[in-house]
N, C-alpha and C positions, 0 to 999 in steps of 0.2 A: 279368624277374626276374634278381637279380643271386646268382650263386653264388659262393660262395669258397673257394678252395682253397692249399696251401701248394707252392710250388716252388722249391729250393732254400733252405729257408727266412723264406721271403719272402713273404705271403700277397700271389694276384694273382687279378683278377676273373674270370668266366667270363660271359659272354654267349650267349641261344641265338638271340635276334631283334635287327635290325638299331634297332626300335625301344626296345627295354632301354637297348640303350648310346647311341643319341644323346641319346634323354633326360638321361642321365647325363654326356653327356663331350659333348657341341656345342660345338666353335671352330668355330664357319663361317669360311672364309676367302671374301675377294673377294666377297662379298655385301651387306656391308654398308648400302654406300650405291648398290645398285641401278638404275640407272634403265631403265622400262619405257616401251614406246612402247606407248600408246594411240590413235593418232589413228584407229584402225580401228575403236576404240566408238565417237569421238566424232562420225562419220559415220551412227549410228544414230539413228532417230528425228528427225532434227534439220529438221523439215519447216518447223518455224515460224518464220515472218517478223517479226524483231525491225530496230527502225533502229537499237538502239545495240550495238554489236560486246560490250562487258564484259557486255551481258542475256545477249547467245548464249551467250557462253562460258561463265559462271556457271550456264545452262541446262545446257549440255553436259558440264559436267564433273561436276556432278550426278548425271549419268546412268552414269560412270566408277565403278567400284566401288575403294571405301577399304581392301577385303583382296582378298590375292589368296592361291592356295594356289600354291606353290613345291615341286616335286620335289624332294629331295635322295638325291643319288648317292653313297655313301661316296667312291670311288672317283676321282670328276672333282674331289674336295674337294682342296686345298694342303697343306691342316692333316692330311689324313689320310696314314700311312702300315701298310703291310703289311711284318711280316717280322721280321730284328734288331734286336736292343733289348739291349742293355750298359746296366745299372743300377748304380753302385757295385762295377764291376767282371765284376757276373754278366751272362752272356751266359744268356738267356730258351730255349728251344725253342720255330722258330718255327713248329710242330705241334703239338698235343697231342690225346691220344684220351681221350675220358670215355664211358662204355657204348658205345661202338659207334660212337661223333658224331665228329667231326676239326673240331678251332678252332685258327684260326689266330690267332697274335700281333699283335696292332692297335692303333696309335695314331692317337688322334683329338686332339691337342693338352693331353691330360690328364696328370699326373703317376707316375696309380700303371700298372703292369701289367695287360693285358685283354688276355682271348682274346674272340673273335667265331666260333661257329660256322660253318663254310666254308661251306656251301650258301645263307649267307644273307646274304651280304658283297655281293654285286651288285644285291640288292632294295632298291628304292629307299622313303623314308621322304617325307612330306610336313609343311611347316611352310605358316604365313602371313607374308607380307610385309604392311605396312602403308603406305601411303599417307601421304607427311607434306607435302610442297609441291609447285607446281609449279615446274617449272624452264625448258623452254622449249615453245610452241608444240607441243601432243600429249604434250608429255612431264614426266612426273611422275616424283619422289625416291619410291621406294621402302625402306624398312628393317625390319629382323628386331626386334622387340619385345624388351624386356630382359627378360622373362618367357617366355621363348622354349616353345610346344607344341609336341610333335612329335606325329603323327597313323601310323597304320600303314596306314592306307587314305586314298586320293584322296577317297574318298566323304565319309569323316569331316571331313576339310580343310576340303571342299566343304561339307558341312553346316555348321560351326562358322565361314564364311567367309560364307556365307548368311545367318546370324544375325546377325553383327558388320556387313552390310552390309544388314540390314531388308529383307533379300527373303522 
């Protein structure tokens, strides 16, 4: 949930979970165009003897799941920054207390002003990556959906990544 508050005139967001604000402001950087190695599913199951190599492989990549669930770290992110922020001259406080709580000043590649409660800035948030070609021998292009979901739990990911891949 997004609260709003006025600081030096200026209305700027407050965040109390790490999952409010990614929903809200995700520039993932460096992820885009992902690539994951596989070849350590596609050693699974693979008992059966085919003579034509394109049977196996069509076999085998079958077996490779089309989502996957992706950790996201605020913190390992490019896009993200903690701290100062000069907007049109105003210099932000990069602290603020509301009942009791300490949020700190956050940029995630977005335009406006956001604080992010401090105890919650190293919890990590979960998305799905999607499967779109292969590229070489075990290893497949993975990318972030333009419809991007963010999950607050691993488990969630995981269910919603189970679905999308018919298990």
């Amino acid at each position: 949930m997004t609260t709003y508050i006025e600081i030096n005139g200026i209305v700027v967001q407050v965040y109390d979970s790490v999952c409010d604000y990614v929903s809200q402001n995700a520039r993932f950087s460096n992820y885009s165009d992902e690539k994951v190695d596989l070849s350590h599913l596609s050693d699974k199951d693979t008992d059966k003897d085919t003579d034509k190599d394109t049977d196996k492989d069509t076999d085998e990549e079958s077996k490779i799941p089309k989502v996957f669930v992706r950790p996201v770290l605020l913190y390992k992110d490019l896009n993200f920054s903690v701290g100062k922020q000069i907007i049109d001259g105003i210099e932000f406080p990069e602290i603020i207390e509301i009942d009791g709580s300490e949020y700190e000043l956050v940029n995630f590649g977005e335009h406006e002003i956001s604080y992010l409660k401090t105890d919650s800035i190293d919890k990590p948030v979960y998305t799905l990556i999607y499967r779109t070609e292969r590229v070489i021998n075990g290893m497949h292009l993975y990318c972030y959906p333009s419809d991007l979901e963010i999950f607050e739990t691993e488990e969630a990911a995981q269910a919603k990544a189970d679905e999308l891949n018919n298990i």
